[in-house]
C-alpha positions in Angstrom: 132.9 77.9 73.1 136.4 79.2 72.5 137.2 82.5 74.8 137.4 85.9 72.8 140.6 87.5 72.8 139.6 90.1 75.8 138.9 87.0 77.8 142.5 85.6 78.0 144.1 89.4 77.9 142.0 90.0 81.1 143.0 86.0 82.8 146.3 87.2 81.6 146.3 90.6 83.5 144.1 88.9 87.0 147.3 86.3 87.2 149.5 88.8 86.9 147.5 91.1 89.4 147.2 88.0 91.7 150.8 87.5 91.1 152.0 91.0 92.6 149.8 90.9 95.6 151.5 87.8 96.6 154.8 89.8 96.8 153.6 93.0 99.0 153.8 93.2 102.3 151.3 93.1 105.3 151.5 97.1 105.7 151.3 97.3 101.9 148.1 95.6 101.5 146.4 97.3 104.4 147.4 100.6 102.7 145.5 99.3 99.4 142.6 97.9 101.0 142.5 101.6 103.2 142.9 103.7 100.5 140.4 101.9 98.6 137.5 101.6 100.8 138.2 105.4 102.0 137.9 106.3 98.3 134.6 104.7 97.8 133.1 106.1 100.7 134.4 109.8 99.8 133.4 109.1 96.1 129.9 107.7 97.0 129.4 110.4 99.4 130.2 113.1 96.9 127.8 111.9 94.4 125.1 111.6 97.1 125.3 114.7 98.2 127.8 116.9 96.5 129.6 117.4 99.3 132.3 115.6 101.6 132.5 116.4 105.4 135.3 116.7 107.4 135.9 113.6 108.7 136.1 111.9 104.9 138.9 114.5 104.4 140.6 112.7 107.1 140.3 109.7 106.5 141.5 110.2 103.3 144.8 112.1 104.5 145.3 108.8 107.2 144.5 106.7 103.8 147.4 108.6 101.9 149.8 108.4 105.0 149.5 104.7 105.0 150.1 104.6 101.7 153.0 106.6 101.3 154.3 105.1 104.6 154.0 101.4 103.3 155.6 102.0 99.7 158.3 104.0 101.2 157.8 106.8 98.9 160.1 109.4 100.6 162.8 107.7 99.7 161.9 106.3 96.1 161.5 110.1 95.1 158.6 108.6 92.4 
């Protein structure tokens, strides 16, 4: 069965998403996987409760710290 075209846009777009993570740092991919995991925790506990305590607020300011940090954003101005 031949693949539709959304098939090989989205192999396209994995490879190329495979492709940059190969090129980013230690720090950098901590920062993602950080970020990320502090994101679904606030997000699921949100929708759980409508509410977010204290200690998912800081865990999301360490979560942007590490990001900004690892992409070096004070000096890319971006």
């Amino acid at each position: 069965m031949p693949k539709s075209t959304y098939q090989i846009e989205r192999e396209k777009r994995m490879a190329k998403q495979a492709k940059a993570m190969k090129n980013l740092t230690d720090l950098q991919l901590q920062a993602i996987d950080s970020t990320i995991s502090t994101l679904r925790n606030c997000v699921s506990m949100i929708r759980d409760t409508n509410d977010l305590y204290l200690s998912d607020i800081q865990a999301m300011e360490s979560a942007y710290l590490k990001m900004y940090d690892a992409f070096n954003k004070e000096n890319n101005n971006a």
